[in-house]
Each structure stands twice: as structure tokens, then as C-alpha cells.
Residue, then its C-alpha position, 0 to 999 in steps of 0.5 A: x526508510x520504510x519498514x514493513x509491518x506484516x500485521x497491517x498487510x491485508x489480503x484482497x482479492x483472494x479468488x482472483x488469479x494473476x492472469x485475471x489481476x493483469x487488467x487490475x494492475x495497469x490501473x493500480x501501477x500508478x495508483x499502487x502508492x497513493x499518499x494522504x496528507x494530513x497537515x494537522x498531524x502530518x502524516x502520510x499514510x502510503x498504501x502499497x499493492x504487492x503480489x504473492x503466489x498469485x494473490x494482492x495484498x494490501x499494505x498500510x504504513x504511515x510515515x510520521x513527519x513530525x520526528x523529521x522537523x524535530 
């Protein structure tokens, strides 16, 4: 349903290391996917936290729900 588009993705907290992030990420887990909506346009923009060789990276996607009521 979603496709992931490698030029939004951004990388954060490159210096941290993944035993530093631990506490992070118990307080991200439920933050991780977070959706704005937006009713005028209704779009839902949908940030996701990943890990890679010990680094987060954040991406952005937004979903357009006006192709679904079409």
C-alpha cells in the first residue's frame, strides 16, 4: 500500500550508537508512526523511524485519500 521513497528518507542521529538509541526507541515504538490529518487536502502524512547499521533514519510519506473517494 505503501512505497517507500528513498529520497525523503533522512538520516537523524547519526552519532548515536543502537545500544544509546535502546532508550529512544521504547519512546518512539509508539510514536514511530504518527499521522497528521489534514481535512482540507486530506492527506496523511505517515513518519516512520527505521534502523540501519546502527543509525535511525527518518522517513516521510504522504498518502493522498482523495484518489480513494474518487
Amino acid at each position: 500500500m505503501f512505497r517507500s521513497d528513498t529520497k525523503n528518507k533522512k538520516r537523524i542521529a547519526p552519532n548515536l550508537k543502537y545500544a544509546q538509541m535502546n532508550k529512544i526507541i521504547r519512546l518512539t515504538l509508539l510514536c514511530s508512526y504518527s499521522f497528521s490529518l489534514f481535512s482540507q487536502n486530506e492527506v496523511v502524512q505517515i513518519n516512520t523511524i527505521f534502523f540501519h547499521k546502527d543509525v535511525a533514519y527518518l522517513n516521510t510519506e504522504y498518502l493522498n485519500l482523495n484518489k480513494y473517494y474518487e
